[in-house]
N, CA and C atoms of all chains as a GROMACS GRO file, in nm:
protein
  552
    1UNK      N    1  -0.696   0.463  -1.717
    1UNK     CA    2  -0.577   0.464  -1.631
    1UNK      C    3  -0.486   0.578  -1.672
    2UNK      N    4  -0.448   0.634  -1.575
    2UNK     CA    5  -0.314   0.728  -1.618
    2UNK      C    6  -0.212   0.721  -1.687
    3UNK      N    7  -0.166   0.777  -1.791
    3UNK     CA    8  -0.046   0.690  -1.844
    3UNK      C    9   0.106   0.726  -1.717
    4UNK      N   10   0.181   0.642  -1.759
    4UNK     CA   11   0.287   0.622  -1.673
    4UNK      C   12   0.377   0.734  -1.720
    5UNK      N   13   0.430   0.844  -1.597
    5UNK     CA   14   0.491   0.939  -1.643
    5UNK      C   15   0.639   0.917  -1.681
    6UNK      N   16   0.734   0.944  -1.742
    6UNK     CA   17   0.829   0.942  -1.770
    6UNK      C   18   0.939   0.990  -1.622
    7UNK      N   19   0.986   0.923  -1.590
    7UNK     CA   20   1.089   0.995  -1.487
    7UNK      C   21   1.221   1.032  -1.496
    8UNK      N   22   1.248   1.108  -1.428
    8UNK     CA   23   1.378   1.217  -1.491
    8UNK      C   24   1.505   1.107  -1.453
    9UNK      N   25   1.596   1.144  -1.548
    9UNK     CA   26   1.700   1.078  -1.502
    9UNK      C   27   1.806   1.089  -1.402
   10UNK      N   28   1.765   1.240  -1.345
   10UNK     CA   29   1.842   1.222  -1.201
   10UNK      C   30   1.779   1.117  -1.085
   11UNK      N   31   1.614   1.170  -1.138
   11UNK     CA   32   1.534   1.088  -0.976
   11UNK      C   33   1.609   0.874  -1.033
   12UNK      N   34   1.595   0.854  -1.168
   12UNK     CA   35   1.626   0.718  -1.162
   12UNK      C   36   1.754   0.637  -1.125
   13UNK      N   37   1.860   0.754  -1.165
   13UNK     CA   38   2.003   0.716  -1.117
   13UNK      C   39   1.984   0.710  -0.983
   14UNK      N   40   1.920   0.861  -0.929
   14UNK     CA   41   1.950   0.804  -0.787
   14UNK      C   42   1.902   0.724  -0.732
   15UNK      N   43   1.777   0.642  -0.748
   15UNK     CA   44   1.679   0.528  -0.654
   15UNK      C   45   1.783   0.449  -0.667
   16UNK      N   46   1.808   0.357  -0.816
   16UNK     CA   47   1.930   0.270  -0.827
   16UNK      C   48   2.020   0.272  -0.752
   17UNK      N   49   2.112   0.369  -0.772
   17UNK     CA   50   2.248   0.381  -0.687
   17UNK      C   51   2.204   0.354  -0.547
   18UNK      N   52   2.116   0.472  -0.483
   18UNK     CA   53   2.115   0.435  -0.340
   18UNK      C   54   2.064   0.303  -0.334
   19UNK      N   55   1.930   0.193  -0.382
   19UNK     CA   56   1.952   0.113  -0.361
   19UNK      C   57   2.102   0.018  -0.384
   20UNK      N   58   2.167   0.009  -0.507
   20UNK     CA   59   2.287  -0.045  -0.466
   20UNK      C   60   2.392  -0.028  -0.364
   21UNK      N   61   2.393   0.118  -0.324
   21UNK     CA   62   2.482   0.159  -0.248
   21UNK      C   63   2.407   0.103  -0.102
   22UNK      N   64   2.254   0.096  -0.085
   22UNK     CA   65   2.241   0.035   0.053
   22UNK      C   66   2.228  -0.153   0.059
   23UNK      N   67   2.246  -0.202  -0.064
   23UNK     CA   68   2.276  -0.339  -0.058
   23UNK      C   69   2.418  -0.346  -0.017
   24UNK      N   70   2.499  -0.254  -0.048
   24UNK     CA   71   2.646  -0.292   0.012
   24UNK      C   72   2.629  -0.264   0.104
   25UNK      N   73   2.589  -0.140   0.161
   25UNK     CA   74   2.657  -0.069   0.325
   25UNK      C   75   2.554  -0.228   0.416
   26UNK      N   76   2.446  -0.317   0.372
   26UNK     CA   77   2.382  -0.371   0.487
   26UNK      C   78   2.471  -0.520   0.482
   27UNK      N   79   2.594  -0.565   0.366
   27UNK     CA   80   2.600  -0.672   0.343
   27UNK      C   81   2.704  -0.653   0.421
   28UNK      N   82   2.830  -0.508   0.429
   28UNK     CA   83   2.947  -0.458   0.475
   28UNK      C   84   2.891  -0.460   0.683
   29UNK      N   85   2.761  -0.445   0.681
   29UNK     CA   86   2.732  -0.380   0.833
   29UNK      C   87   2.735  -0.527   0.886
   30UNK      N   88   2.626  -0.630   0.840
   30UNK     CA   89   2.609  -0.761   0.871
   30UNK      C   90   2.754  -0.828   0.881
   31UNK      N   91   2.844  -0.792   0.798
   31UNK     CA   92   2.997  -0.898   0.846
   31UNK      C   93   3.083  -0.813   0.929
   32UNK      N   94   3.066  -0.734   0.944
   32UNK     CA   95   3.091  -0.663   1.004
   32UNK      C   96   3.017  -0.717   1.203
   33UNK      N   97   2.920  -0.699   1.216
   33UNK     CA   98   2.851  -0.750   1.343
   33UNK      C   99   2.813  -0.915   1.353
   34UNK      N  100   2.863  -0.963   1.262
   34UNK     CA  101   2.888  -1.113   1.298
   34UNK      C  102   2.998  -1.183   1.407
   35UNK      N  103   3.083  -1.120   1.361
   35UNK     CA  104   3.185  -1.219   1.448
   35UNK      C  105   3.167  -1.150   1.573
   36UNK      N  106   3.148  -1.024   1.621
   36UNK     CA  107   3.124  -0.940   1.750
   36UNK      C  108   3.038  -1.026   1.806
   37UNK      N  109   2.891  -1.053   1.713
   37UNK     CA  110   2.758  -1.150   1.808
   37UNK      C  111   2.841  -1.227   1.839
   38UNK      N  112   2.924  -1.323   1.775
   38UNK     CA  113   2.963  -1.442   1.831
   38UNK      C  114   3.062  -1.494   1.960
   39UNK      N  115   3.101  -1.322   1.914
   39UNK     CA  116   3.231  -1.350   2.018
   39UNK      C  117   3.192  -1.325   2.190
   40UNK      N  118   3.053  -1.198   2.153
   40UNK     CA  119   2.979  -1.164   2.296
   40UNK      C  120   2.866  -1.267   2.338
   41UNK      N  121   2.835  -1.364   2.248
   41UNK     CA  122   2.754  -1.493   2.296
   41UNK      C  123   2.829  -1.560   2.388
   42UNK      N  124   2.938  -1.591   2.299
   42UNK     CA  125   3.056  -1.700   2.391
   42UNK      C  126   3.055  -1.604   2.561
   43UNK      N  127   3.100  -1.488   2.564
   43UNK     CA  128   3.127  -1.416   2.674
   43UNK      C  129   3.051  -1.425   2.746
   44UNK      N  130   2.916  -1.469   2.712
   44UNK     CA  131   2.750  -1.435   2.823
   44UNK      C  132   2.762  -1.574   2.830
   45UNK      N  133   2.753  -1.640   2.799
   45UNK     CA  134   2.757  -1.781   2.833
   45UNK      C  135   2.857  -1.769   2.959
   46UNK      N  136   3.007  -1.777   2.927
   46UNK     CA  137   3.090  -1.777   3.034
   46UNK      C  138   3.035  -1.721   3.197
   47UNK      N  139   2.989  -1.608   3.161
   47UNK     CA  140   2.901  -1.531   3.232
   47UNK      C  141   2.811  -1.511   3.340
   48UNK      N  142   2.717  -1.626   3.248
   48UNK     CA  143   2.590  -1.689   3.328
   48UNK      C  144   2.615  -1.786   3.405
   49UNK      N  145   2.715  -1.890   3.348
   49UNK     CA  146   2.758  -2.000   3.464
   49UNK      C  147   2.792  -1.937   3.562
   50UNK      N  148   2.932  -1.858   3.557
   50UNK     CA  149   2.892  -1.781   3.680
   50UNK      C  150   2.828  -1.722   3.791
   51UNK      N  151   2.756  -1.669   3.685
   51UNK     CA  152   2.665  -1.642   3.783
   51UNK      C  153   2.570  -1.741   3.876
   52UNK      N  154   2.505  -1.837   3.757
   52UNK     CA  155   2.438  -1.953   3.798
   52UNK      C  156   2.484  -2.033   3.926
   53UNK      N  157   2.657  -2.073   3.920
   53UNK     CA  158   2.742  -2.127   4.065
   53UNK      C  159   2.714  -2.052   4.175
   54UNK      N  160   2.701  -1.889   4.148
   54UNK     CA  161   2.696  -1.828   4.232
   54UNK      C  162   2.544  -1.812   4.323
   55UNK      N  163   2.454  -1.862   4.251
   55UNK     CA  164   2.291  -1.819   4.295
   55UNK      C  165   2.303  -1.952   4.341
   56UNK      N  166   2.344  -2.070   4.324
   56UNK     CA  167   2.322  -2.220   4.354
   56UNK      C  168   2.388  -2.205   4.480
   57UNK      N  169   2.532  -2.138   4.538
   57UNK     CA  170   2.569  -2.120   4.629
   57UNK      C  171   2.488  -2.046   4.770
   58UNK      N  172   2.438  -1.911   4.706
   58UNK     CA  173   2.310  -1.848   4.771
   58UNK      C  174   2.257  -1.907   4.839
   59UNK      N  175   2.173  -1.963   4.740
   59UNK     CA  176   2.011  -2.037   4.765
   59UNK      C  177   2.072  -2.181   4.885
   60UNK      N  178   2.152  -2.222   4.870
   60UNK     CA  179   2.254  -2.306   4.951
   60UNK      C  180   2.250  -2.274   5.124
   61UNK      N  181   2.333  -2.144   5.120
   61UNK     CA  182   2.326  -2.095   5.236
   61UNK      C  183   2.188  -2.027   5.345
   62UNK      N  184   2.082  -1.976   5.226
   62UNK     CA  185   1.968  -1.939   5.250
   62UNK      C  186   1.900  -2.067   5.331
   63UNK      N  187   1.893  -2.162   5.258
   63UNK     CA  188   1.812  -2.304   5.296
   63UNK      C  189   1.906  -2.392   5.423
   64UNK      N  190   2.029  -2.332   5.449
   64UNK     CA  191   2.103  -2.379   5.548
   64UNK      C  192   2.084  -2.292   5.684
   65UNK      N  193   2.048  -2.169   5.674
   65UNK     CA  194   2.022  -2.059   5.761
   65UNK      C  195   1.843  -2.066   5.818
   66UNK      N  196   1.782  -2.116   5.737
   66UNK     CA  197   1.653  -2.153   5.707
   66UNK      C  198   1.632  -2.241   5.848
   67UNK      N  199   1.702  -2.342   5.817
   67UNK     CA  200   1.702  -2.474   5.856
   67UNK      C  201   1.721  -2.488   6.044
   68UNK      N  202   1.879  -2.361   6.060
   68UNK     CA  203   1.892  -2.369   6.187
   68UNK      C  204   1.768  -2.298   6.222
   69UNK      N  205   1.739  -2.170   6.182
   69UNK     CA  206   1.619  -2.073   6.243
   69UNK      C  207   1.503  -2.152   6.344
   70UNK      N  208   1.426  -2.264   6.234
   70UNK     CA  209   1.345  -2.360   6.305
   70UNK      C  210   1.382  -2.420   6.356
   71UNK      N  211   1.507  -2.503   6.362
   71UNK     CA  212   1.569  -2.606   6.492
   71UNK      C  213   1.560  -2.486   6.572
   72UNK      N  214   1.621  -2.395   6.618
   72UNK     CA  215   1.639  -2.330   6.719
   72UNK      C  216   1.519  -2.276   6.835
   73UNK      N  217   1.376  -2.234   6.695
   73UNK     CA  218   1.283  -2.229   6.750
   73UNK      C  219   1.222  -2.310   6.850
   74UNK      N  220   1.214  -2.470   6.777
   74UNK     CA  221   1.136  -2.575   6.881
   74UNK      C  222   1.238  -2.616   6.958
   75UNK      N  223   1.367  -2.591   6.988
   75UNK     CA  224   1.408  -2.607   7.116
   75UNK      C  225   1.403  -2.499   7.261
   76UNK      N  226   1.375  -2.359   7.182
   76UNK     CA  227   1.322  -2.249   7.251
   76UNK      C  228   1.188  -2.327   7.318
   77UNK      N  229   1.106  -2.364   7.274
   77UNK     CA  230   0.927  -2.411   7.298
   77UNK      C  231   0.982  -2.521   7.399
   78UNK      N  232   1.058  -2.585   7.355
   78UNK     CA  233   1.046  -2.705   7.520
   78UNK      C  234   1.151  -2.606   7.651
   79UNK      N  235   1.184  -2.575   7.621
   79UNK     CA  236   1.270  -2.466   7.744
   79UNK      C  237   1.207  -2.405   7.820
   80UNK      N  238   1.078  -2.390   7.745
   80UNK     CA  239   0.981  -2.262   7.802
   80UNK      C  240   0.880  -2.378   7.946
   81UNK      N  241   0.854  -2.488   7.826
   81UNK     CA  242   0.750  -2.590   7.909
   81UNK      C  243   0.844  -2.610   7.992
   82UNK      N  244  -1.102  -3.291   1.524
   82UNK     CA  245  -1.049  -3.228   1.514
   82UNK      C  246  -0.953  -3.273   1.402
   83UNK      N  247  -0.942  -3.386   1.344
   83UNK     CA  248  -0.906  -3.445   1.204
   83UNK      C  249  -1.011  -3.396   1.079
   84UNK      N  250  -1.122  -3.406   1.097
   84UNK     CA  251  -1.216  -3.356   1.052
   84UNK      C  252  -1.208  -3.184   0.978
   85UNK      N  253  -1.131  -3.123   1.112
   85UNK     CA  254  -1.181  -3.000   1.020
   85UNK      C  255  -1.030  -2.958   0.957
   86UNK      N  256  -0.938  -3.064   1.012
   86UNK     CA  257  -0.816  -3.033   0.923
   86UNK      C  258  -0.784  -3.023   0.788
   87UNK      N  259  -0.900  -3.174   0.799
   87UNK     CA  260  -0.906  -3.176   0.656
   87UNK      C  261  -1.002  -3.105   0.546
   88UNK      N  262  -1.091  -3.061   0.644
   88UNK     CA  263  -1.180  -2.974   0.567
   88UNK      C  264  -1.107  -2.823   0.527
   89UNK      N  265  -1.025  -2.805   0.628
   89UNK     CA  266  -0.923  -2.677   0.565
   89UNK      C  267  -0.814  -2.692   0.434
   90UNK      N  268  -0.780  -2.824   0.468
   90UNK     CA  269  -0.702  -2.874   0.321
   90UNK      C  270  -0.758  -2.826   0.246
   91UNK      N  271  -0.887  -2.870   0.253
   91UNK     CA  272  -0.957  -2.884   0.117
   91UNK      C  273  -0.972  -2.775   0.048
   92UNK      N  274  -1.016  -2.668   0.100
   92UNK     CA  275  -1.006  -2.550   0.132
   92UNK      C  276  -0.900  -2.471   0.027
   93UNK      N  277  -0.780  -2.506   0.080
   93UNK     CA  278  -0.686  -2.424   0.074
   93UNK      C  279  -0.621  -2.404  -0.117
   94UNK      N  280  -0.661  -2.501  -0.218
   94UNK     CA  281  -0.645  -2.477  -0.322
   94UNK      C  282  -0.764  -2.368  -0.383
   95UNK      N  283  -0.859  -2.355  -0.326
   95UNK     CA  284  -0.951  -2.261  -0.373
   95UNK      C  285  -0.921  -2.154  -0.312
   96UNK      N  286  -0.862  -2.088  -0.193
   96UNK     CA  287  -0.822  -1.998  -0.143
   96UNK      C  288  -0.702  -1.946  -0.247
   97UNK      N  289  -0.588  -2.038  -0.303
   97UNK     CA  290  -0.507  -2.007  -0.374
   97UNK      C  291  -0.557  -1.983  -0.508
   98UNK      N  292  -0.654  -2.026  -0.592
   98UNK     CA  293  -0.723  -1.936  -0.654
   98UNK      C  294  -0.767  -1.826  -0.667
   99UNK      N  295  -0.848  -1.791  -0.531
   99UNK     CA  296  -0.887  -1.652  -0.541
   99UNK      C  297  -0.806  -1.554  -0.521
  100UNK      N  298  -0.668  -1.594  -0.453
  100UNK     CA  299  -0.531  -1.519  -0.433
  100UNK      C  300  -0.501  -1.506  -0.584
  101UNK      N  301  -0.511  -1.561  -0.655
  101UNK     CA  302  -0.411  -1.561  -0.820
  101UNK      C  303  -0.560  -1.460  -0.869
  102UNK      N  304  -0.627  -1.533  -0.881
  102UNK     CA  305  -0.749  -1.386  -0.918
  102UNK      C  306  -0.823  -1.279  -0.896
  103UNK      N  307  -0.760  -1.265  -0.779
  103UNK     CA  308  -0.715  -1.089  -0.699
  103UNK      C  309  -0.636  -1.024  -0.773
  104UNK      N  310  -0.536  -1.078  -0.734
  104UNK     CA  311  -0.412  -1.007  -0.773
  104UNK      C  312  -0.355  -0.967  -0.870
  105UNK      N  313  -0.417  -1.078  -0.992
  105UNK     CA  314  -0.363  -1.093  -1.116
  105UNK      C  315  -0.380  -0.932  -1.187
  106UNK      N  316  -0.497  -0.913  -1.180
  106UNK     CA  317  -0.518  -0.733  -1.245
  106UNK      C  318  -0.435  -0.664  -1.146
  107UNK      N  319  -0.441  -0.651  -1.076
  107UNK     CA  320  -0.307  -0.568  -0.949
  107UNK      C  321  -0.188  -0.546  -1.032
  108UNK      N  322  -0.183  -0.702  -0.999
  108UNK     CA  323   0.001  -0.723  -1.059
  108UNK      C  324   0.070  -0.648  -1.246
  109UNK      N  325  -0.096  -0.685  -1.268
  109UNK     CA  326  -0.066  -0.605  -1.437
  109UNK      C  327  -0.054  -0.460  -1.438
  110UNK      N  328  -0.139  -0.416  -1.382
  110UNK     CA  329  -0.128  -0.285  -1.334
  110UNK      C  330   0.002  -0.221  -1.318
  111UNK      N  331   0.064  -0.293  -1.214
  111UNK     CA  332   0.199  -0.275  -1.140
  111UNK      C  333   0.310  -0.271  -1.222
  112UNK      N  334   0.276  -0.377  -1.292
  112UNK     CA  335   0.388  -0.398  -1.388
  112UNK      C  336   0.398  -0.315  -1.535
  113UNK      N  337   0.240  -0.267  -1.559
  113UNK     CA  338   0.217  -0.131  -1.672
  113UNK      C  339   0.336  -0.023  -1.620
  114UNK      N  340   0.296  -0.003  -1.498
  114UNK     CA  341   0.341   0.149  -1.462
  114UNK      C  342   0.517   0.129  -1.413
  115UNK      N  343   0.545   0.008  -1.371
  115UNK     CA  344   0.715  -0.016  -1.349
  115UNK      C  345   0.796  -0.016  -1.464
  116UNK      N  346   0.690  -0.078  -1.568
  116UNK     CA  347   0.782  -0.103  -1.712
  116UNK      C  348   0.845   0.048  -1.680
  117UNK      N  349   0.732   0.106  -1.709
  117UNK     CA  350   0.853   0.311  -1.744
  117UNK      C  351   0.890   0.405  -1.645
  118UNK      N  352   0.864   0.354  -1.511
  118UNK     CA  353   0.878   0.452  -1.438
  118UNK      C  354   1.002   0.384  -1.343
  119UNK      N  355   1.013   0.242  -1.306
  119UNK     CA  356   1.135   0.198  -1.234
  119UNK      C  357   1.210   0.151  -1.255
  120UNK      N  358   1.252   0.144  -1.465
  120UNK     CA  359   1.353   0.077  -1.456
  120UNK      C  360   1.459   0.124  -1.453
  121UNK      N  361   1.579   0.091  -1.437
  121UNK     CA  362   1.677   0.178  -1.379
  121UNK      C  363   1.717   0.212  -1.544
  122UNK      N  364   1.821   0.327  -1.527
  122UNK     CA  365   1.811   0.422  -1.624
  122UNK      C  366   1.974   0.389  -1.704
  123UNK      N  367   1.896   0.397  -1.845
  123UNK     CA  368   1.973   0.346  -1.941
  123UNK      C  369   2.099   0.423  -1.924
  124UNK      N  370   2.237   0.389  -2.036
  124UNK     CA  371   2.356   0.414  -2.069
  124UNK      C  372   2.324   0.530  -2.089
  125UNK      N  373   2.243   0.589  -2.202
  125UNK     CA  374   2.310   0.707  -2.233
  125UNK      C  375   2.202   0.788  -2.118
  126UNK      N  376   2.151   0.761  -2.025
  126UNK     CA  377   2.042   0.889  -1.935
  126UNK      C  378   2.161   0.923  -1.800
  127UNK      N  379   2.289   0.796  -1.801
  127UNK     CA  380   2.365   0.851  -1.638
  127UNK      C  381   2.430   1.003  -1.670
  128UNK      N  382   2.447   1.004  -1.795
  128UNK     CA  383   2.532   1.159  -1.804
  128UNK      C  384   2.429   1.257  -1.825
  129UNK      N  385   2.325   1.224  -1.790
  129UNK     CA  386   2.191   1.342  -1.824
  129UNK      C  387   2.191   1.375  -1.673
  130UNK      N  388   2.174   1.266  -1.618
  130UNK     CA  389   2.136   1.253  -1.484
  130UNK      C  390   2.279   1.317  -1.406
  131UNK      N  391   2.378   1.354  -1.445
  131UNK     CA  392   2.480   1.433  -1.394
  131UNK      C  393   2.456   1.576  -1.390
  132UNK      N  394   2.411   1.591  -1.540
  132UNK     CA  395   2.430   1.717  -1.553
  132UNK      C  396   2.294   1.813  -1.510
  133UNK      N  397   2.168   1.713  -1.504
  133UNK     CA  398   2.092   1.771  -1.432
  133UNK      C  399   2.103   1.786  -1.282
  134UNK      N  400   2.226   1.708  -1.169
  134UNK     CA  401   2.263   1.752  -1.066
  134UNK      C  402   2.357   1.868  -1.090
  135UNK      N  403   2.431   1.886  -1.172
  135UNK     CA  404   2.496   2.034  -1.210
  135UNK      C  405   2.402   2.146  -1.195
  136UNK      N  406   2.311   2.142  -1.276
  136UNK     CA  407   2.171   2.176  -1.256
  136UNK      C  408   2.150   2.249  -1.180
  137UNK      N  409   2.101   2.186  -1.076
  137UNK     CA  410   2.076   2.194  -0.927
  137UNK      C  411   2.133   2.294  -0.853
  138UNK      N  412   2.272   2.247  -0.851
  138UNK     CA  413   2.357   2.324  -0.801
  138UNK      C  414   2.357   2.408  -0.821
  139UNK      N  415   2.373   2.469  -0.976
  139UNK     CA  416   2.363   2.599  -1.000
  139UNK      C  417   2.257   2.673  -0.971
  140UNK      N  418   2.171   2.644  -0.972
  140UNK     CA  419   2.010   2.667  -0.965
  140UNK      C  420   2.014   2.716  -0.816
  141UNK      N  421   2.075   2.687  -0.702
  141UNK     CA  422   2.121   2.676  -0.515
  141UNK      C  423   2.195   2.791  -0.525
  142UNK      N  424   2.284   2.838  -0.627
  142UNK     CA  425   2.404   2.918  -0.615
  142UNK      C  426   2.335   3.037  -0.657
  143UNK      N  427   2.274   3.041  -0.763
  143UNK     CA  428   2.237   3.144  -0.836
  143UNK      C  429   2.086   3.216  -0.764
  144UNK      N  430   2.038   3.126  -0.678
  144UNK     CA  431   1.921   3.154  -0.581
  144UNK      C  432   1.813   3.146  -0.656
  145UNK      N  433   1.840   3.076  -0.763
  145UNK     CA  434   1.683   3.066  -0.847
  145UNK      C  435   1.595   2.966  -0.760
  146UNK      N  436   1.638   2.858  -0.677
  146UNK     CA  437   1.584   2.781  -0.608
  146UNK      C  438   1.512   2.819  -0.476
  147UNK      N  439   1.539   2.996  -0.419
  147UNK     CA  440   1.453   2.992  -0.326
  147UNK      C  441   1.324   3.082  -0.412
  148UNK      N  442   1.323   3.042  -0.533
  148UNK     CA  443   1.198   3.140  -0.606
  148UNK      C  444   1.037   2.974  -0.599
  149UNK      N  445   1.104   2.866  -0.557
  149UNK     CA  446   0.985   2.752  -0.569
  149UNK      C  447   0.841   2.775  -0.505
  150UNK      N  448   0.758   2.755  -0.506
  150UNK     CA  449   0.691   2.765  -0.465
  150UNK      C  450   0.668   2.698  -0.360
  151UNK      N  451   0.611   2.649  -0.235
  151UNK     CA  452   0.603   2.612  -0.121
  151UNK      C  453   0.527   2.462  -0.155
  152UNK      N  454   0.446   2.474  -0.254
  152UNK     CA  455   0.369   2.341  -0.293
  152UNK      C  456   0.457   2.309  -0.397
  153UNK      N  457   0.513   2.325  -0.470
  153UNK     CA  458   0.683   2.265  -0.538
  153UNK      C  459   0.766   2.246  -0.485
  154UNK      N  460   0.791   2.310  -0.339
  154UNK     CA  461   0.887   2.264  -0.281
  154UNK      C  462   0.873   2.143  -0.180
  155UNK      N  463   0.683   2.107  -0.125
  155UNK     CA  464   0.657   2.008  -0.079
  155UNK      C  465   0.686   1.870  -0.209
  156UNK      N  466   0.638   1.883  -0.246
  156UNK     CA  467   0.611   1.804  -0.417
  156UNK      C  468   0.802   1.727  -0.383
  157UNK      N  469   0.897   1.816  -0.396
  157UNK     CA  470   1.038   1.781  -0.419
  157UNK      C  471   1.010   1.704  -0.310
  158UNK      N  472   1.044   1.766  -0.185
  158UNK     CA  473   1.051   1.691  -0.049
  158UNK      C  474   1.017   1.568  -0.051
  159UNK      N  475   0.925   1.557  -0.091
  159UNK     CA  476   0.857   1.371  -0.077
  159UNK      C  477   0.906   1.340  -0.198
  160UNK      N  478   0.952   1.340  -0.296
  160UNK     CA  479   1.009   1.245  -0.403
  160UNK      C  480   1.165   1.286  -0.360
  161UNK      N  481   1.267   1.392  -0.247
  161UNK     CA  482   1.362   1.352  -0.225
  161UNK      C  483   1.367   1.220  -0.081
  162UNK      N  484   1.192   1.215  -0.012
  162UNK     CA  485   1.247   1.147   0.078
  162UNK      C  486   1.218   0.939  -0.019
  163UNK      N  487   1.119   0.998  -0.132
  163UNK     CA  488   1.122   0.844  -0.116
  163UNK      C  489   1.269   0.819  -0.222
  164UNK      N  490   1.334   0.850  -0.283
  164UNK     CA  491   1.457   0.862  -0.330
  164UNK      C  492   1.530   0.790  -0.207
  165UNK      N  493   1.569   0.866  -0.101
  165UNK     CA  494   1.631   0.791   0.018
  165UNK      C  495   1.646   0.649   0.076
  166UNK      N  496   1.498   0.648   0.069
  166UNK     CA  497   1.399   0.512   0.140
  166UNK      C  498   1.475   0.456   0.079
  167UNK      N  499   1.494   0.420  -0.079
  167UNK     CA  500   1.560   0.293  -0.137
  167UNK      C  501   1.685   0.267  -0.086
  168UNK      N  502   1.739   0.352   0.039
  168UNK     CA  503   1.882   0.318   0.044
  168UNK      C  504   1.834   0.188   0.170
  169UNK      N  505   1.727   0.277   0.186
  169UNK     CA  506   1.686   0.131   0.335
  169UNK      C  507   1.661   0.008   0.314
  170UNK      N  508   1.587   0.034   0.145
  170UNK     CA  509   1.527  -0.113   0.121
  170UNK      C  510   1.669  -0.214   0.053
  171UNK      N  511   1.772  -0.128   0.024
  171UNK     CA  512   1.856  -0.229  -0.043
  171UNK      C  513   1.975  -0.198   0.096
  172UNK      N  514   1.924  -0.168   0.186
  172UNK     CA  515   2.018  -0.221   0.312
  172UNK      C  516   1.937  -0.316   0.409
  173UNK      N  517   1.801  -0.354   0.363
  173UNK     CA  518   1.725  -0.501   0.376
  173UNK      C  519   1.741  -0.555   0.314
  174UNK      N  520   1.776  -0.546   0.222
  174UNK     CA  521   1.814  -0.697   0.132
  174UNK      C  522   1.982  -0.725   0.159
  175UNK      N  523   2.070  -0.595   0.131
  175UNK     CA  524   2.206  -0.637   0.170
  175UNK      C  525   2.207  -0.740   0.348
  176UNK      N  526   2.122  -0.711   0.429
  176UNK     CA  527   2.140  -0.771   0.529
  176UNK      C  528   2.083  -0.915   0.567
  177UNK      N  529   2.027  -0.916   0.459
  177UNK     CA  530   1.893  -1.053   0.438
  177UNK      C  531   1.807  -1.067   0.563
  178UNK      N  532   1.669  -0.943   0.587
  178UNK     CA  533   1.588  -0.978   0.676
  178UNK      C  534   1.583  -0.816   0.666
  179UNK      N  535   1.424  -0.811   0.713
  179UNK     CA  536   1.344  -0.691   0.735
  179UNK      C  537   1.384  -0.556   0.882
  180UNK      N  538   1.417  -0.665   0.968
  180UNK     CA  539   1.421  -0.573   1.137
  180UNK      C  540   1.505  -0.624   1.164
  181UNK      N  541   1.601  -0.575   1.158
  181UNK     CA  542   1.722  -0.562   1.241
  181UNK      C  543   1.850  -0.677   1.198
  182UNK      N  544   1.945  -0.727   1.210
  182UNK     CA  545   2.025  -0.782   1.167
  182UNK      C  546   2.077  -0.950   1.209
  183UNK      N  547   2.040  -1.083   1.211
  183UNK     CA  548   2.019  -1.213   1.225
  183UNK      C  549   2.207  -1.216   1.230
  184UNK      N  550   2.241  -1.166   1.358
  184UNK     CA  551   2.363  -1.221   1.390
  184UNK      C  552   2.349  -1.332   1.497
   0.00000   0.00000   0.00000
């Protein structure tokens, strides 16, 4: 086996540091984008009901428009006879 | 289909054997070459490790650094990029999770 080379002490300070320095910047980024997720969850929620009332309303009028189309038809068909 | 559940049980402590006696020479290995090469660097090496970035610098200023050779200067490149990398891996652990951030 190779023996294990000695590494310089700039390359070791720096692995360390930057790893410490990127355990902070991800612990600082994460509380950081916590309360934002939470606050834009709540907002999409609000959101979707919205929207949801609004497609239930749609689909409402669609199936009501639906409805006359064919009444109208088979009273056209005996008019004709 | 009970049958072969349990035949995988059965299974599964001898599987964890051959996992521990894989690995075990791996892991020694690993741990030969970390003893001296990753542990982070003693009291008296941070003021070495300064002054060999002084170093550097001077070395940039004085233009002795564009005398490297092209295969010394690849050689740096990849031990400055995996130098970096560790800022990623301890901004996966600062965040607790691999991809992306569990908000």
């Amino acid at each position: 086996m190779v023996p294990p080379v000695a590494v310089s002490p700039v390359i070791k300070t720096a692995r360390w540091s930057f790893l410490l320095i990127g355990m902070f910047y991800g612990k600082q980024r994460y509380d950081y984008l916590k309360p934002r997720a939470e606050k834009e969850r709540l907002v999409e929620e609000a959101e979707k009901k919205i929207r949801e009332e609004q497609e239930k309303i749609a689909k409402a009028l669609a199936e009501g428009k639906k409805k006359k189309k064919t009444s109208l038809k088979v009273r056209r068909d005996t008019v004709k006879m | 289909m009970a049958q072969a559940v349990q035949k995988l049980v059965a299974k599964v402590p001898t599987l964890i054997g051959a996992a521990a006696t894989y690995s075990k020479p791996r892991l020694a290995t690993f741990w030969h070459y970390a003893k001296v090469e990753l542990v982070p660097p003693s009291p008296a090496e941070i003021p070495q490790a300064f002054i060999g970035i002084k170093n550097i610098v001077t070395g940039v200023n004085s233009g002795r650094l564009g005398q490297t050779t092209v295969k010394d200067a690849f050689r740096n490149g990849l031990v400055c990029t995996e130098v970096l990398m560790w800022f990623y891996i301890g901004e996966c652990i600062g965040k607790g999770g691999i991809v992306g951030y569990a908000v």
